[in-house]
N, C-alpha and C positions, 0 to 999 in steps of 0.2 A: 627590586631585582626579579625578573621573572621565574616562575617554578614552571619547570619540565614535568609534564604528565604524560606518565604512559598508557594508551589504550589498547583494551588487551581483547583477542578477539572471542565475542562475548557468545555464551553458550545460547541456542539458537531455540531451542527447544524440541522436544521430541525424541528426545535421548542420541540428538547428532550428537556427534565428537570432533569434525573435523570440517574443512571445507574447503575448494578451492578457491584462487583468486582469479577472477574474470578479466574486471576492471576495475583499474582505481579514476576516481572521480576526485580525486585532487593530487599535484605534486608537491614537494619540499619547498617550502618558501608563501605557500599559501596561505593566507587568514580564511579560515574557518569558523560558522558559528556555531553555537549548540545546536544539539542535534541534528545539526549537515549530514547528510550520506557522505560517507569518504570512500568508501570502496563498493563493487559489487563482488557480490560469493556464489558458488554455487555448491546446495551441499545434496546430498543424496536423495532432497525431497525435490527443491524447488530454487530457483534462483532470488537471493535476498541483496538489497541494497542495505548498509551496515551503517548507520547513524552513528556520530561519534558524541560523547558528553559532555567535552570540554569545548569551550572558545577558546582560536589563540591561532597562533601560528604555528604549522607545521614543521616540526624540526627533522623528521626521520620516517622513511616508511619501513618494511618490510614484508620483504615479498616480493618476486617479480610477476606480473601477469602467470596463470597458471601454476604456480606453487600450492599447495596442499599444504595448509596450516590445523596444527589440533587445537582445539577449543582453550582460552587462558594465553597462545601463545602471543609474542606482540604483535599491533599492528601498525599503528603510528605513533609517535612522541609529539606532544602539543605544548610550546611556549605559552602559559597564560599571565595574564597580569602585565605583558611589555608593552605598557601604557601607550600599543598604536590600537587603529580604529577595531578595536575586536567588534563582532556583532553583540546584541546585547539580546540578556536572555527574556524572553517575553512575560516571563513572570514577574523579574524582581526588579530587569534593567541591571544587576550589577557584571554582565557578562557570563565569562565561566566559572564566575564562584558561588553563582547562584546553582548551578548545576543542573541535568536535566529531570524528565519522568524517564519512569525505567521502559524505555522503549525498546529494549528487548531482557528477555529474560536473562539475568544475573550481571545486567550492568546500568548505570543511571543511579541518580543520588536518590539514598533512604531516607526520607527526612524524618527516619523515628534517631536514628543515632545519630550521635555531633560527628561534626565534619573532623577528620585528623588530617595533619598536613603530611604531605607525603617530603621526605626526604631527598636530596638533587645526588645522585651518585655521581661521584667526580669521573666514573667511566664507564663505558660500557664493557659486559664483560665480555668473557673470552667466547666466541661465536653466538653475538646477538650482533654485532656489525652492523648500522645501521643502511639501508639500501637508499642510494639516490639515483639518478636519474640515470645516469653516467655509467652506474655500476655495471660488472658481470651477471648476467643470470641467473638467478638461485634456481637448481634442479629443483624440477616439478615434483616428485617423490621426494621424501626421506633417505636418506644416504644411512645406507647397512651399519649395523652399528660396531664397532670398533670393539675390539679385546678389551676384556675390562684391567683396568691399570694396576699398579699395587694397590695393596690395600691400604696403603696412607692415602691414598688422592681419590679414594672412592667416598661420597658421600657417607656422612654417620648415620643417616636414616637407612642406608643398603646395610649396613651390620647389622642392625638389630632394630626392630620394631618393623612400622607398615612400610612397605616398599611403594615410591612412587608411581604409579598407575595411568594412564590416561583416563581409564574408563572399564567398568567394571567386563565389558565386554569383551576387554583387552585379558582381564587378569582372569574369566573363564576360559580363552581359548589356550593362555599357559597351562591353567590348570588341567585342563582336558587334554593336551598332548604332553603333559608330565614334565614342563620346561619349568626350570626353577629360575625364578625373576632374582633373586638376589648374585646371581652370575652373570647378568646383563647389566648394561649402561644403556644408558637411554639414551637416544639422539634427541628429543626432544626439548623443549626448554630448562634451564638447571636438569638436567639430567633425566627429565620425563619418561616413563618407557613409554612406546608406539608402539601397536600393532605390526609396524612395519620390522620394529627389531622384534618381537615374537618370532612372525613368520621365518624373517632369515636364520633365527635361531634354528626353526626348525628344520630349513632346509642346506644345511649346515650338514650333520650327520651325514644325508644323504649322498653330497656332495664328497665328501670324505674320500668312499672307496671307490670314485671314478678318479678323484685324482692317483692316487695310489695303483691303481690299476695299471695307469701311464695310457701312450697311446696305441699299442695296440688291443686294449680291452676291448670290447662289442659296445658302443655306442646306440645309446635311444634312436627311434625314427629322427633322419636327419632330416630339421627345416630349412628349406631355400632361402639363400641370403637374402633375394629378392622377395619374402614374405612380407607383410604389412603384419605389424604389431601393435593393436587398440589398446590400452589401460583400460582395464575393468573395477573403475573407481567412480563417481559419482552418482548419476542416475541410474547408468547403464549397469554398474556394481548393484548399487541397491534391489536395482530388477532382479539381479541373478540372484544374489544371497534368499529375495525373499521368492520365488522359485522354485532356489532348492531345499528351503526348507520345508516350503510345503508340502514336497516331494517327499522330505527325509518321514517326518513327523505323521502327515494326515494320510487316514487310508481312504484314498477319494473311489470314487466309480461312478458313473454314467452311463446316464439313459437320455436317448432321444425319441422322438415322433416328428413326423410330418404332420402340418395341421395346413387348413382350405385359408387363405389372410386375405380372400378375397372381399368378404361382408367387413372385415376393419378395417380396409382401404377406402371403403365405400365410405363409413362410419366418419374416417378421417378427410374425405372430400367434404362428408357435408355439413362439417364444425367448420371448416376453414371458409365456406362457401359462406355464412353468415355475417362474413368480417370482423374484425378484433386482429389481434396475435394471432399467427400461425402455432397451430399444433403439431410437431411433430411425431413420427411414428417411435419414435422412441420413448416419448413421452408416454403413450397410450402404453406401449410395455409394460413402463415402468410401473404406470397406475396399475396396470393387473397381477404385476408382481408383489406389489404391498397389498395388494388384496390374497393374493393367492398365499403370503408370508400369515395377514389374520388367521388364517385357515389352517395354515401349516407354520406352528410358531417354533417349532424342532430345526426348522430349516435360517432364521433368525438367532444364529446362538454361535457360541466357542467351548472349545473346549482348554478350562483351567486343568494344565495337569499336572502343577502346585499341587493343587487339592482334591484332584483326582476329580472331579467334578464338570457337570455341563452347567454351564450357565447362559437362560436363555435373556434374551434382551427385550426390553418393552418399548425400543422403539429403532425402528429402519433407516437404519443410515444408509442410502443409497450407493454404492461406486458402481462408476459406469466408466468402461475401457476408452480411453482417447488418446490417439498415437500422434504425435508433434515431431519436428523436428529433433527433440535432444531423448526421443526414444518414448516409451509404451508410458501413461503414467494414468493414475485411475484417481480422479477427482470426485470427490464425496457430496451427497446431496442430504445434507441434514432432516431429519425428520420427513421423510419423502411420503411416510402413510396421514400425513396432515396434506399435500399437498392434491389439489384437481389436475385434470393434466395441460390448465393452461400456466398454472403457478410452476411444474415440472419445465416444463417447456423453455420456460423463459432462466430456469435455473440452470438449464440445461445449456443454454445459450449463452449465459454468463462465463459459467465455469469452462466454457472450450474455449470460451474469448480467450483467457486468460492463461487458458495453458498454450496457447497455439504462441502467446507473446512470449511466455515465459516467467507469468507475473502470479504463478500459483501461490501461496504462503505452505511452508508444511503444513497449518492447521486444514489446508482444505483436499489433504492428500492423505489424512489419519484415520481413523474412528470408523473406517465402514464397518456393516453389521453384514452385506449384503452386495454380489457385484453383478453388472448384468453388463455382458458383452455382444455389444452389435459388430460380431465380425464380421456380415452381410454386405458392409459397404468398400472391402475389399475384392467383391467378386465370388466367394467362395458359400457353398452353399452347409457345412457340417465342421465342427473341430470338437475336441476333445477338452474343455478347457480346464488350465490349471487354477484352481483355487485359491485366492488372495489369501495367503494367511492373514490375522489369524481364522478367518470367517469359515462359514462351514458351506456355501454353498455357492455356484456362480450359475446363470443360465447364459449361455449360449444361444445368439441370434443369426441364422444364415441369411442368404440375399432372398428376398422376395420376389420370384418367378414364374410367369407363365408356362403351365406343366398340365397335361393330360390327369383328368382327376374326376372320377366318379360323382356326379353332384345329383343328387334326387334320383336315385336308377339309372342314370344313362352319362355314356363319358363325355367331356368338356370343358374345357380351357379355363384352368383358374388361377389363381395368385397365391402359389404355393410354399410354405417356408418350412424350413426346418428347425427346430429345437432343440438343444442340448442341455443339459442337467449333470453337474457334475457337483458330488455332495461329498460327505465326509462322512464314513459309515458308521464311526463312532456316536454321531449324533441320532442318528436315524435308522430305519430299515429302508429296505428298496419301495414298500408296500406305502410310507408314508413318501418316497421321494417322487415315487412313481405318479396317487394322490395329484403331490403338488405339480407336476409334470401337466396330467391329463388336466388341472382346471385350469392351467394357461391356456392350453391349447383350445382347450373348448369356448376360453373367451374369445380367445384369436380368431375362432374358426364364428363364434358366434355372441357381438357384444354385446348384446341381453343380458347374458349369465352375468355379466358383469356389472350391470346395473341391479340385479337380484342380488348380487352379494354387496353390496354398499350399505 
């Protein structure tokens, strides 16, 4: 007799909680093998195609294209064992009882504990419904959560002990606007609470005394019906949240200079003119930024304010700003002070590949130490830029332009750029930012210095 297996959608890593549904990559009736992609996601870092564990037939999905699922909830039900051609697993040959590796974090077989057999529930319960093909559309957001019921029909965990949580980051933002979760129902799975019922708790109160008002109260700025209304949830949420925190948290300030980029343009003609891989001009940046980092190692660091502490870092993780299609996203260059600038280069060419498709993994959008934004290729020559949290420091790169510029005593046409330096006061003074400021510039302006300091 076949066992129904549910796969549940598996925590992704990086402290996501949720995800949306793009595509799915198989329907209801499908044989599937282990480890097949069944769905694509997209969660707030990067878009993930979702490998499933089991072989077998697909009994159930859930989710319509575009729903917003939280991390544990279900995704498809797998028939295994119904002695038709299942794929078989490449390890053991015995199909899906062999199971797979944990191909993403917190799901795939452990083979330190015995296997237990999961039990076939004679139904499904009350709002997990399974989606087929045919079906209506599950809304893309979570539906506001509902009055909580007597207290016979509310879970025994809401009475007394830990309250179901999605995620710790859900049970700070009650805690910080003073919402008591054991007054909520969760829309989530069994009872789950979401962020999404947090918020509407919150603005619940609010809402209160416009109803009560009636309609002649004074009404907020009124929006035109014909407005466009974006969801500020996945990337483009991501973007903002971290944004405004940097905004909230770090006390940034910036300094800029004009520097001559005439002698590194040169510099860059005549590496390329030998043949090999092209060098790009961001590349050569980059190399003088991890050199100017050796130098200024204050400017390489975060600030823990757990422990009230700076903590500097012994190695430069690269992000370098790159704007795609599904919005601004800042792809990491590991160990960037080991690399020459033809090893950056081609790293650097990798990683845009990859985001222009949309095939980034979160690990390659984490861990910077350090971000360096060539907003130059926009047209614009100066910004102001904002700070990747958690890191303490970004430079800013304008367009490189022929401009009127003093060169040996007398005026003359050169290849002018602008610099910007936007740091985090708490780590530094102006005296060490400034420092690290004028030895970019000087290498920019002259890349000798830069071979003296290797």
């Amino acid at each position: 007799m076949p066992q129904v297996m549910e796969f549940k959608l598996p925590d992704l890593g990086e402290g996501l909680t949720e995800a949306e549904i793009v595509r799915w990559l198989v329907a209801v009736g499908d044989v599937v093998a282990v480890d097949q992609p069944v769905v694509e996601v997209e969660t707030a870092k990067a878009m993930v195609e979702v490998p499933c564990p089991y072989g077998g037939v697909v009994t159930a999905r859930f989710g319509e294209e575009g729903t917003e699922l939280p991390v544990g909830a279900p995704l498809i039900t797998v028939a295994v064992g119904t002695g038709a051609a299942e794929p078989q697993s490449p390890e053991s040959g015995t199909g899906a009882e062999a199971g797979s590796g944990n191909v993403l974090v917190g799901y795939g077989t452990d083979h330190s504990k015995p296997a237990r057999r999961r039990r076939i529930r004679p139904a499904e319960p009350a709002g997990r419904t399974p989606v087929a093909p045919a079906a209506a559309p599950v809304p893309a957001a979570a539906p506001a959560p509902t009055p909580a019921p007597a207290a016979a029909s509310v879970p025994a965990v809401l009475a007394s002990g830990p309250v179901p949580v999605i995620s710790p980051l859900v049970r700070k933002l009650a805690r910080d606007h003073g919402v008591d979760l054991r007054g909520l129902q969760g829309s989530g799975p069994e009872g789950l609470i979401l962020r999404a019922d947090v918020e509407a708790a919150l603005k619940a109160p609010e809402q209160a005394p416009e109803q009560a008002a009636g309609p002649a109260a004074a009404a907020p700025a009124a929006v035109p019906a014909e407005a466009t209304r974006i969801p500020l949830k996945g990337l483009r949420g991501a973007v903002a949240e971290k944004l405004s925190r940097s905004r909230r948290e770090i006390p940034d300030a910036t300094c800029w200079v004009d520097a001559d980029a005439t002698e590194l343009m040169a510099a860059r003609a005549a590496m390329n003119a030998v043949g090999g891989p092209k060098i790009s001009v961001l590349a050569l940046l980059a190399r003088i930024c991890t050199a100017a980092l050796a130098r200024y190692p204050e400017l390489n660091s975060r600030v823990d304010l757990a422990a009230n502490e700076i903590v500097r870092l012994p190695s430069v993780h690269l992000g370098f700003a790159a704007q795609t299609e599904r919005g601004l996203v800042v792809p990491v260059v590991r160990e960037a002070q080991s690399m020459n600038p033809e090893g950056l280069s081609a790293e650097f060419g990798r990683l845009t590949e990859l985001a222009r498709t949309g095939k980034l993994a979160p690990a390659d959008l984490t861990g910077g130490t350090f971000t360096l934004n060539n907003y130059g290729v926009f047209g614009v020559d100066g910004s102001t830029p904002i700070i990747n949290h958690p890191e303490a420091a970004m430079l800013g790169v304008g367009r490189i332009v022929p401009k009127p510029w003093v060169h040996q005593g007398e005026l003359a046409v050169r290849q002018v750029v602008q610099l910007s330096l936007t740091f985090d006061h708490r780590v530094c003074d102006g005296g060490t930012a400034g420092g690290f400021l004028r030895f970019v510039a000087d290498c920019v302006e002259n890349p000798a210095v830069l071979l003296r300091a290797l």
